[in-house]
KEZA-999156 format. One record per atom (N, C-alpha, C, O): residue number from 1; y, z, x; residue in three letters. Coordinates in steps of 0.05 Angstrom, whole numbers. Layout:
residues N
REC	num	yy	zz	xx	residu
REC	NUM	Y	Z	X	ala;
...
//
This chain:
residues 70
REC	num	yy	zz	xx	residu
REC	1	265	-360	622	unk;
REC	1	246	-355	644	unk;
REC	1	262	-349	669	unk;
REC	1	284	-359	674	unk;
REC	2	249	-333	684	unk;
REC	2	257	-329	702	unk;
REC	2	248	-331	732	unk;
REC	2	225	-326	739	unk;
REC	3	267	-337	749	unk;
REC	3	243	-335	782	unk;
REC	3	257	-318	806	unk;
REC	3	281	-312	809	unk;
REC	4	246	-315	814	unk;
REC	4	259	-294	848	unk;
REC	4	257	-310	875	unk;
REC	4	240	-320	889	unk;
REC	5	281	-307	875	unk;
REC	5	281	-318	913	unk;
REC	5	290	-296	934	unk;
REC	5	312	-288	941	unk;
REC	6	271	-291	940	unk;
REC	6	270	-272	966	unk;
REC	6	293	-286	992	unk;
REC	6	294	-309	1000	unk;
REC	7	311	-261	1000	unk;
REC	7	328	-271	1025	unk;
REC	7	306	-264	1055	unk;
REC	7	303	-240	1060	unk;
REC	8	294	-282	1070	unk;
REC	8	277	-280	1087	unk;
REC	8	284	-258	1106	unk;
REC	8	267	-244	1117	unk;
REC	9	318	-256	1110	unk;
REC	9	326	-243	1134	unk;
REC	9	332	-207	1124	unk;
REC	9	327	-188	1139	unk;
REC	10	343	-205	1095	unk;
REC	10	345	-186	1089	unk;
REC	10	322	-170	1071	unk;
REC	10	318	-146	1071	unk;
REC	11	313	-186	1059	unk;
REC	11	281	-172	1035	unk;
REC	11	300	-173	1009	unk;
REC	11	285	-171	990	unk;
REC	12	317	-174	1003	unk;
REC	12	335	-175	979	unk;
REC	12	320	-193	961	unk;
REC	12	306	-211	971	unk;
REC	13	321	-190	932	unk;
REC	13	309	-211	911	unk;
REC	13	331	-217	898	unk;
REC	13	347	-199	890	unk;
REC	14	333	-229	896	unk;
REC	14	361	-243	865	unk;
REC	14	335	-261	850	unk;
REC	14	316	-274	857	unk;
REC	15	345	-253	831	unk;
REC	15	330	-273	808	unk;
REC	15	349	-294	792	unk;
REC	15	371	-288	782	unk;
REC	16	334	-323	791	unk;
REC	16	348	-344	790	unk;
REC	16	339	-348	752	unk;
REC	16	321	-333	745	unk;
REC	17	350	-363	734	unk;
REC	17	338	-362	709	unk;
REC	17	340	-390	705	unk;
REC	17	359	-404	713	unk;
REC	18	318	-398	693	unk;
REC	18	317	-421	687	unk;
REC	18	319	-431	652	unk;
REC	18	323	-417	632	unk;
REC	19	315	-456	655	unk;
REC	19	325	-464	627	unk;
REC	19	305	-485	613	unk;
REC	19	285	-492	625	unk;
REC	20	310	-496	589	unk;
REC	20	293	-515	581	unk;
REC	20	312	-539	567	unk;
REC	20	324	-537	546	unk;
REC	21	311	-555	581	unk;
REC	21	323	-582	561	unk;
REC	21	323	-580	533	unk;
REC	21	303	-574	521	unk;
REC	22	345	-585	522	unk;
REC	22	343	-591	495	unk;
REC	22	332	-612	487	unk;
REC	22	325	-613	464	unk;
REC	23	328	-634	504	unk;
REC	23	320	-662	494	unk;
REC	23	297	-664	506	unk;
REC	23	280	-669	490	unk;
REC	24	287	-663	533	unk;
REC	24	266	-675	546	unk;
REC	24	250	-650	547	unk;
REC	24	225	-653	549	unk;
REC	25	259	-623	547	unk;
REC	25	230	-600	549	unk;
REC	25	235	-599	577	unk;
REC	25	222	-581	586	unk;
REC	26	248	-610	592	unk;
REC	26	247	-602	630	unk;
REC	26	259	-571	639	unk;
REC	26	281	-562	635	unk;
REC	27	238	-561	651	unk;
REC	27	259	-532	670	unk;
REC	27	275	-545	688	unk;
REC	27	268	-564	701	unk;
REC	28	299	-533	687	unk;
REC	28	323	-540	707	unk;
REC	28	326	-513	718	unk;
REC	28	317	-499	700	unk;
REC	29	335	-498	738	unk;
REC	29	348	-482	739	unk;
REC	29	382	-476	742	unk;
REC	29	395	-497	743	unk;
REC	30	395	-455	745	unk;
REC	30	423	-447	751	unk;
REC	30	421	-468	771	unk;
REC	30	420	-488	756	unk;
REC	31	419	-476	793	unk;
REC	31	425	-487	819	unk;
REC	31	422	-513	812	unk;
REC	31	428	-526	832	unk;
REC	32	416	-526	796	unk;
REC	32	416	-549	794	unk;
REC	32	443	-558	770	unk;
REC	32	451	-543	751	unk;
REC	33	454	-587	777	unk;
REC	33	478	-594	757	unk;
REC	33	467	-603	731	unk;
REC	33	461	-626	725	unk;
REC	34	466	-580	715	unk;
REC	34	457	-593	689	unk;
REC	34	476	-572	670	unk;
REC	34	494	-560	682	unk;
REC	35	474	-567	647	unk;
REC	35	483	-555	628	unk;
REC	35	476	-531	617	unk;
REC	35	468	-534	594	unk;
REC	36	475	-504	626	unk;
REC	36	453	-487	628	unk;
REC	36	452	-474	594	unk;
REC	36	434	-465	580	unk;
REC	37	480	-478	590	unk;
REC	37	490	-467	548	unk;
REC	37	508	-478	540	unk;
REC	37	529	-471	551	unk;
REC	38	512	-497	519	unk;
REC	38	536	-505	522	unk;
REC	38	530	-512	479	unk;
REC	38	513	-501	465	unk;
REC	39	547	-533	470	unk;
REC	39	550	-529	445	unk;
REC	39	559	-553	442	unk;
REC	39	581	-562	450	unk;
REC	40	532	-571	426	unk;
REC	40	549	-592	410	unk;
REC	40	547	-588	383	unk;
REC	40	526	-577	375	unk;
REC	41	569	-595	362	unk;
REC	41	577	-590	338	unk;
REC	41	572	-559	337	unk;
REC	41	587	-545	351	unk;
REC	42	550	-546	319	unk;
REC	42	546	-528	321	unk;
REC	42	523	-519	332	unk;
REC	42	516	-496	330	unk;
REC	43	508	-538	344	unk;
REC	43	481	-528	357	unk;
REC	43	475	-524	394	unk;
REC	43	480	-538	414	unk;
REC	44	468	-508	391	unk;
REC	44	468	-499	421	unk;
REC	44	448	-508	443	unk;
REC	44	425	-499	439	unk;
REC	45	449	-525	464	unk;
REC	45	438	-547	474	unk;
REC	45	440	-525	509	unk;
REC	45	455	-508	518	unk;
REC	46	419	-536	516	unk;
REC	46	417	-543	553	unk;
REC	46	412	-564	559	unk;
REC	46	397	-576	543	unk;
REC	47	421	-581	585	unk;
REC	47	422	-595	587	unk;
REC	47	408	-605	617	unk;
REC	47	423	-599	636	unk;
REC	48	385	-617	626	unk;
REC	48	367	-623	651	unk;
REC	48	397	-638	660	unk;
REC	48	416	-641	645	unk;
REC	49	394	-645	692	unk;
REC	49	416	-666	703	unk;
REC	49	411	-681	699	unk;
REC	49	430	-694	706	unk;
REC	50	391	-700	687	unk;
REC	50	382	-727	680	unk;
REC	50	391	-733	648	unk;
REC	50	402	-754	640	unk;
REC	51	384	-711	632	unk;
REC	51	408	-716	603	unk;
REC	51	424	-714	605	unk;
REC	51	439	-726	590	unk;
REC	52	436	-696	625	unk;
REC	52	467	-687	628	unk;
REC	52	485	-712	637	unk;
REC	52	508	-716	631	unk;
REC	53	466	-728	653	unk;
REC	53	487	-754	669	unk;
REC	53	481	-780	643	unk;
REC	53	495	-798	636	unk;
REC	54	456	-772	634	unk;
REC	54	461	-794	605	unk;
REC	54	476	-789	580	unk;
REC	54	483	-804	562	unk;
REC	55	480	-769	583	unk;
REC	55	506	-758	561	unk;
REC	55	522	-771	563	unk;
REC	55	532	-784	545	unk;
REC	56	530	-769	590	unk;
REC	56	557	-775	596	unk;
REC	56	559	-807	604	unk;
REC	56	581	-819	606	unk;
REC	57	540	-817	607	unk;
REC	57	542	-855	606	unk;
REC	57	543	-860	579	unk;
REC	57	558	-879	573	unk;
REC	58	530	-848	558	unk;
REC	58	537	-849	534	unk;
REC	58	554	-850	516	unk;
REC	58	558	-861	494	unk;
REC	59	565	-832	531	unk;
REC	59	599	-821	517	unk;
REC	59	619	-850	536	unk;
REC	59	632	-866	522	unk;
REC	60	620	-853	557	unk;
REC	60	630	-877	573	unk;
REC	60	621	-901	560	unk;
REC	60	635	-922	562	unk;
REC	61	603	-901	549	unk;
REC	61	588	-929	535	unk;
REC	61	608	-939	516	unk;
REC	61	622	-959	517	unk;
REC	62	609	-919	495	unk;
REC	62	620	-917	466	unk;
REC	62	652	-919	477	unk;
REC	62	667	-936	468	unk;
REC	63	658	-905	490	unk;
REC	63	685	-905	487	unk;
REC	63	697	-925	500	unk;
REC	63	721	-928	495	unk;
REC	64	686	-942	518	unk;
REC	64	685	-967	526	unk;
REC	64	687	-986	496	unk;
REC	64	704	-1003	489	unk;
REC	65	666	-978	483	unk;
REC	65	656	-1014	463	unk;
REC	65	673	-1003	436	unk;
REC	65	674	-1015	414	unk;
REC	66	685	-982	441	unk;
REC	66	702	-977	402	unk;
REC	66	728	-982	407	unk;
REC	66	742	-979	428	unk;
REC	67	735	-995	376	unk;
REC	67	764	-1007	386	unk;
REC	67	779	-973	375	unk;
REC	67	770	-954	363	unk;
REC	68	808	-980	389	unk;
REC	68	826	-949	383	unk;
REC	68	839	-961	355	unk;
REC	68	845	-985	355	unk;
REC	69	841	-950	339	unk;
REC	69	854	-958	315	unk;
REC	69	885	-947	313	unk;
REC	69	890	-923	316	unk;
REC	70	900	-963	310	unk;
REC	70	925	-953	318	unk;
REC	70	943	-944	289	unk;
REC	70	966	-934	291	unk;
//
């Protein structure tokens, strides 16, 4: 999907594209910190900033509570 933001001063359009969560179904757009394509294992994921920052407490979780096996 896509949207347009008009520059007020010049009339110019750029069009912004938006995305859909892989997990929650949320539009995020480019301008926001989320994951716009990216790849886990072999499946291809976007990521809202709200899964994107639970990803990553997740991944900090685990690698916190697993022992390293030496």
């Amino acid at each position: 999907m896509m949207g347009k933001v008009i520059n007020i001063h010049t009339g110019k359009e750029r069009e912004i594209e938006s995305f859909d969560c892989s997990i929650c179904n949320d539009k995020f757009s480019e301008n926001e910190v989320g994951l716009q394509r990216g790849i886990i294992g072999s499946t291809i994921v976007s990521l809202c900033p709200i899964c994107f920052k639970g990803m990553f407490a997740l991944v900090d979780y685990f690698s916190e509570h697993t022992p390293i096996e030496e």
